[in-house]
N, C-alpha and C positions, 0 to 999 in steps of 0.2 A: 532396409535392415540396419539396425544396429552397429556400428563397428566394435563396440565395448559396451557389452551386455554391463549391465544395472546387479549389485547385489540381488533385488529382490525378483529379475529377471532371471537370473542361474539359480532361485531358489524353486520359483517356478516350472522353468523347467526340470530342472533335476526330479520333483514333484510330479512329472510328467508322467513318469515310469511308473507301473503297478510293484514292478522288482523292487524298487528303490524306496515306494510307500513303504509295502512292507517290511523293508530293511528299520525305515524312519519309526515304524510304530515299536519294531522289536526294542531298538532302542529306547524308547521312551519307558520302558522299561528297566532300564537299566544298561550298564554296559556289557557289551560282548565281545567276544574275539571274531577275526575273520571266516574263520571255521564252524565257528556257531552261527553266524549270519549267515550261513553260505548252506547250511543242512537241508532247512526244507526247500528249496532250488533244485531245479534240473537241470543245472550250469555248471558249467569248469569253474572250478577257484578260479583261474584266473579271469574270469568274467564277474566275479562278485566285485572282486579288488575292482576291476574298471567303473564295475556301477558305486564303489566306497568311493573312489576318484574324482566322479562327479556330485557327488551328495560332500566329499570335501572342499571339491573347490566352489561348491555353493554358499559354504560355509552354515549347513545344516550339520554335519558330523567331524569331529575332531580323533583322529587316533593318536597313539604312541606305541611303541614296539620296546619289549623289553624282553629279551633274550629272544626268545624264538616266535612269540605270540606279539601279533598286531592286536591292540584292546581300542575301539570304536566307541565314542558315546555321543550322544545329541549335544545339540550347542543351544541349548534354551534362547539367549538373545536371539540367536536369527530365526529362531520361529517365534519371538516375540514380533521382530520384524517382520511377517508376513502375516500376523496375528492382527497386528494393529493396522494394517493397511486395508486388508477385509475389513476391520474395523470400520474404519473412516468411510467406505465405499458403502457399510449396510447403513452408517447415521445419515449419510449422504442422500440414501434412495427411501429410507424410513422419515426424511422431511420430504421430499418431494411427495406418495403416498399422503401424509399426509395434509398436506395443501391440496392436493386434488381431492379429499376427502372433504375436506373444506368446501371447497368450489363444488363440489356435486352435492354437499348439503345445505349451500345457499340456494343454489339452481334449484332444487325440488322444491325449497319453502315458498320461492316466489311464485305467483298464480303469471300463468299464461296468459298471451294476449290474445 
């Protein structure tokens, strides 16, 4: 195991939780307060905050508190960063695919012995 998890490791995980998608899509929407992320949940505020906690220190969401309201919004770069890494992994498996695609339509053209 890890001793110091990777950015794109705590993004993932954080990513892990159904609670925390859902936070991350409401966001992508726009920003919102703690209270408004927290509505459609069958959870204590103070369980939302915990799952805000790790979706910040993912550094998926950014807040600021001004007077009494915590306001939440997505951090575009770091789901660039997890955007481009899927990235690289699908051109990665989209050349392999194709080279075996290759080899199985030289293999059928050639006549058996």
């Amino acid at each position: 195991m890890l001793q110091h998890p990777q950015p794109l490791d705590l993004m993932f995980q954080a990513l892990a939780d159904p609670s925390r998608r859902v936070m991350v899509e409401r966001l992508s929407r726009g920003p919102a307060s703690v209270s408004e992320l927290a509505r459609p949940f069958a959870m204590s505020l103070s369980a939302v905050v915990q799952h805000l906690a790790v979706l910040e220190a993912s550094g998926l969401v950014r807040s600021e508190k001004i007077g009494r309201v915590r306001t939440c919004r997505i951090e575009p770069a770091a789901l660039h960063t997890a955007e481009q890494w899927l990235s690289d992994r699908r051109l990665n498996w989209d050349r392999r695919l194709d080279r075996l695609g290759d080899y199985l339509a030289k293999a059928t053209d050639e006549p058996s012995s």
